[in-house]
N, C-alpha and C positions, 0 to 999 in steps of 0.2 A: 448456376445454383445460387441462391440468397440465401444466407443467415438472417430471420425474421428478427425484427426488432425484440418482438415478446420472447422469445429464445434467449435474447442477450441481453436481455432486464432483468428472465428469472436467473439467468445464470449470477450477475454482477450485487444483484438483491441478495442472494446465495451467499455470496462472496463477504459481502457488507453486515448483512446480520452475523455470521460465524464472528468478523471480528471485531463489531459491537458486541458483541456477548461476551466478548474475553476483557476487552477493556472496560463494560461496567463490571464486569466481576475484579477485577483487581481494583476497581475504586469502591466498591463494597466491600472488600477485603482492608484497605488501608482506613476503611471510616472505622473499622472494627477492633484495631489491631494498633498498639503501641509501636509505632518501627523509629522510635527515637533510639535503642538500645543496640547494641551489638546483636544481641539476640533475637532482638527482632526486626533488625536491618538483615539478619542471615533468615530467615523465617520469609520475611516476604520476600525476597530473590528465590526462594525454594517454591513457593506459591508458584509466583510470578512465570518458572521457569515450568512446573507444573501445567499453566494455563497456557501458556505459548508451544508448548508440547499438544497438548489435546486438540489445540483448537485448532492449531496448526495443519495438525493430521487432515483436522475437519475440511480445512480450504487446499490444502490437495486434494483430496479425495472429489471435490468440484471438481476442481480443475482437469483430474484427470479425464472426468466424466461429460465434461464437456470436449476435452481433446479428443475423446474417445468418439464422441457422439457427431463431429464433423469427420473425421477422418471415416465413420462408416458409409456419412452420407452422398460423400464425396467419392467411395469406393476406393480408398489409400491403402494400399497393399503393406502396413507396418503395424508392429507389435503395438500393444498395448502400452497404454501410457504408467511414467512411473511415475509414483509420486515424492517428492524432493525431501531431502531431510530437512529436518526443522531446528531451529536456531538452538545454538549450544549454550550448555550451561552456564560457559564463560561470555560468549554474548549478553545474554540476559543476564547476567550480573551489572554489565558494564552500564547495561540500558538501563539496571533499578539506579546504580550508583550514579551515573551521570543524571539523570532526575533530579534525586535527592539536595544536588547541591542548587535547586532553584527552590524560589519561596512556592512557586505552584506544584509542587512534585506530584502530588497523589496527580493532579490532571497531564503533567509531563511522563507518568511512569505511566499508567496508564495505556496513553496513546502509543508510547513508542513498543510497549507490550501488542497492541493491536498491530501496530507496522512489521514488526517482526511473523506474524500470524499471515498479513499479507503477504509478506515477500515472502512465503513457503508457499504459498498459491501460484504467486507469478514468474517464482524459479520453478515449479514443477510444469508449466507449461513452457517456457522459454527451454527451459533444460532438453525436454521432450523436440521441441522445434529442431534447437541445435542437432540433437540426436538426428531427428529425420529431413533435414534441409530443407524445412518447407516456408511459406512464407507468414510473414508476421509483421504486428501491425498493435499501433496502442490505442486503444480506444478510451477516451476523456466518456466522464459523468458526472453530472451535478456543478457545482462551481469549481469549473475546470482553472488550475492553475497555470500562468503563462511556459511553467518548464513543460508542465505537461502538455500543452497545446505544442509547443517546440516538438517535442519529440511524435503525437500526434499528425502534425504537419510534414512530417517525413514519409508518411504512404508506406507501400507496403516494401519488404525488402526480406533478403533472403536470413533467417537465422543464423547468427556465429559469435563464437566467444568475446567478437569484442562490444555484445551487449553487454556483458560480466561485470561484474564491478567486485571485485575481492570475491568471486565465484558467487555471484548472486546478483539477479536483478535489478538494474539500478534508480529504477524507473521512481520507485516508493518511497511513498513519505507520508507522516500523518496526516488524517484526516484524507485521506483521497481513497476514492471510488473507481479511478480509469484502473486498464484492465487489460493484457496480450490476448488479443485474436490471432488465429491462426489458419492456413488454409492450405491444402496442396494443388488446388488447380488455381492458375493465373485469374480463372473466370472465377469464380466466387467473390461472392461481394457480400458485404454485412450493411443491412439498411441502418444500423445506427453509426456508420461509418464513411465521413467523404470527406479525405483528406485537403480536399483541394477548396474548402471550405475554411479548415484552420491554415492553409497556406495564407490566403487571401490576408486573414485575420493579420497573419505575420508581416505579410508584406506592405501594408497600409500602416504598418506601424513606423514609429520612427526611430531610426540608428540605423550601422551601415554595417553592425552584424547583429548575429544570432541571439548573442547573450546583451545585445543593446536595446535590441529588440522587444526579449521580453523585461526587462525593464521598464520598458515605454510601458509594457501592455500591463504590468505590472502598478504601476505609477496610475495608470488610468482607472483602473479596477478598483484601486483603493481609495480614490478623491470620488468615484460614482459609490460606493458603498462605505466609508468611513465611518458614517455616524454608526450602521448596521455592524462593522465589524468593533468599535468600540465598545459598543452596547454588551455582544459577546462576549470580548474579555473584561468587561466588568463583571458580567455576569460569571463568570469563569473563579475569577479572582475573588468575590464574595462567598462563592460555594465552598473554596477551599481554603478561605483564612483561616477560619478555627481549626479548621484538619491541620494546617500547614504551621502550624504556633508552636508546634517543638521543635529544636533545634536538631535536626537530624546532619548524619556525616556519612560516607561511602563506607563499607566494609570489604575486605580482603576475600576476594570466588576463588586466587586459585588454588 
């Protein structure tokens, strides 16, 4: 059996829009909203924690639906997928306050509000895996970064805690779109998936490990697109100097 490509676009498009919608609401939120104060440094973590609750829900509630939606096609004799809790209170304090102490905050808070969103999507499928021993596999999208083709390049393998990272995920990080597929027969293959593709990539690289590795590919990425990624955080950086002109500080979640 094949996972069609168009199956694992609508799903990851799914995925992408839930947490672009959390992260321009919370940068429409801080264009609106004094958070130089105590009061309104505690105001937007309540937001913040508000929006990575909801949205949160939201990218489980895919992800189960797609766990659910291979495991029937597949004919996989196990329960129903659960979907994983969503980032705590005291998390998302840490994530507003750790922001704050950069001059770009509104776009650092933001994004790490959207990364949080994610990683309840990609813990509720990995969670679920682990559960059922089945196999799993990362699928890169869009301008794949070199960790992520790293771990991509590893094919597919069996589910276990020691993908966990402090009981979560490890995979995520702002601005990414790769994604845990998952399968229980050996034979299933996802067309937007051929590991042996980003192996290549790895192996043509230059160092004589893993993490040298993507450095190389890393280094190469950024001297073929420079002027493209400058351009960006110029553009980043002008959008939010005047948002970013009060002096803001961390406040006290617990």
């Amino acid at each position: 059996m094949t996972i069609s490509k168009k199956v694992w676009t609508n799903y990851i498009n799914g995925l992408a829009k839930v947490s672009d919608t959390a992260k321009a609401k919370v940068l429409e939120y801080i264009s609106k909203h004094d958070v130089s104060t105590d009061e309104g440094r505690k105001a937007l973590i309540d937001y913040c924690y508000g929006i990575s609750t909801k949205y949160g829900e939201a990218a489980s509630a895919f992800a189960c639906q797609m766990y659910d939606a291979v495991s029937m096609a597949e004919g996989a004799d196990v329960e129903p997928a659960e979907p994983a809790e969503v980032a705590s209170y005291n998390e998302v304090g840490k994530a507003v306050n750790g922001a704050l102490k950069n001059i770009l905050y509104a776009e650092i808070c933001a994004t790490s509000i959207s990364r949080l969103v994610k990683r309840t999507g990609q813990d509720t499928t990995l969670n679920n895996a682990i559960r059922d021993v089945v196999y799993i596999a990362w699928i890169p999208s869009g301008d794949t970064c070199p960790y992520c083709l790293g771990i991509a390049a590893e094919g597919w393998q069996r589910a276990s805690t020691k993908m966990l990272d402090g009981g979560h995920a490890e995979h995520i990080h702002g601005n990414c779109n790769c994604a845990f597929s998952i399968k229980h027969n050996k034979d299933t293959s996802y067309s937007s998936y051929q590991p042996e593709e980003y192996q290549e990539i790895f192996d043509e690289a230059e160092g004589s490990t893993k993490r040298a590795k993507m450095n190389s590919i890393r280094r190469t990425e950024y001297a073929k697109n420079r002027e493209k990624i400058l351009d960006q955080k110029a553009t980043v950086y002008e959008k939010h100097k005047e948002l970013n002109s009060s002096e803001v500080t961390e406040v006290n979640v617990d």
